[in-house]
N, C-alpha and C positions, 0 to 999 in steps of 0.2 A: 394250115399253119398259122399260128399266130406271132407275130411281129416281134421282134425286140423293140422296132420304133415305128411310128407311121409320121408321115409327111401332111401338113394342112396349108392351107395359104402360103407356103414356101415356108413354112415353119419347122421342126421336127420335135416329135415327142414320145416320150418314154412310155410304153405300155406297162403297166401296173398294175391291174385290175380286169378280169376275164366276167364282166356282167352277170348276174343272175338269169338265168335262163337262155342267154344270146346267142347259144349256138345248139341249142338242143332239138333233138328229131332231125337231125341233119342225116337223111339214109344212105347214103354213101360214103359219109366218115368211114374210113378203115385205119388210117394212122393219122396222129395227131401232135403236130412238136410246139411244145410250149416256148416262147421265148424269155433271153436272159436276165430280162427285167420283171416280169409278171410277181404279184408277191402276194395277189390272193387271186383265187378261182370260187367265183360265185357260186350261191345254190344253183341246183340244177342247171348250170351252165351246159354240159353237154348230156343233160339225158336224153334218151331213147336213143340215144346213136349207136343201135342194135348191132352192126357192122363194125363198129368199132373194138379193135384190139389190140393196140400199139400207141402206146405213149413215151415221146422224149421230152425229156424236160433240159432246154441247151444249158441254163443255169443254176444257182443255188438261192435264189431270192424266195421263194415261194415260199410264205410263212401260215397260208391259210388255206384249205380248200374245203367248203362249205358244202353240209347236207346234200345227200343225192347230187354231189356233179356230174358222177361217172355211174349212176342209177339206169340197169338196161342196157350195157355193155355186153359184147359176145361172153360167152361163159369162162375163157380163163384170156385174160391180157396180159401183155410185156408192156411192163416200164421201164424205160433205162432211165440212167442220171448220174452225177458223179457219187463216186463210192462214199462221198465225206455226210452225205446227205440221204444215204440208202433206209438206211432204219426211220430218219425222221419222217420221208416222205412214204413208206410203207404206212409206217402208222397214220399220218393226215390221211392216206386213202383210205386204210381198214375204218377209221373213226369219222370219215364222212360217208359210210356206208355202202361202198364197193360192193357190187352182190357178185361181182367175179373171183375165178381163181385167179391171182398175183403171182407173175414172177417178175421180180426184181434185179436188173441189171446193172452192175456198178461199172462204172469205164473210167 
């Protein structure tokens, strides 16, 4: 899972940004929930997470997701997200190169 915030020195802060590459080859991913801050997902942030097949996204911030993130996903994945955001986030996956079948979940 990744964070809406993480905690530092008794600080707290906004997660924004999902690193290029930082979580990828992770072989035990099987689901994965974005938090409601996150507003871009790096290149290949989670490829080869072959196990992987389930994406919730808790918000609607995510304005970017970069080249091969989701590159080497099991063959068809579920994404949920809220229905106001269903088509944009379809398309950011189809167009950073999802090699899976997509179903798409509006709640």
């Amino acid at each position: 899972m990744i964070q809406d915030t993480v905690k530092i020195n008794g600080k707290k802060y906004k997660v924004t940004l999902i690193a290029s590459g930082s979580c990828s080859n992770m072989k035990k991913l099987t689901k994965l929930t974005i938090g409601k801050n996150v507003k871009t997902i790096g290149k290949e942030a989670f490829k080869s997470c072959k196990k992987g097949k389930e994406i919730l996204f808790k918000g609607t911030a995510v304005k970017s997701i970069e080249i091969s993130a989701f590159l080497g996903w099991a063959k068809k994945i579920t994404v949920q997200c809220k229905k106001s955001v269903l088509k944009k986030y379809r398309r950011m996956l189809e167009d950073s190169g999802v090699s899976s079948k997509i179903t798409m979940v509006g709640k």
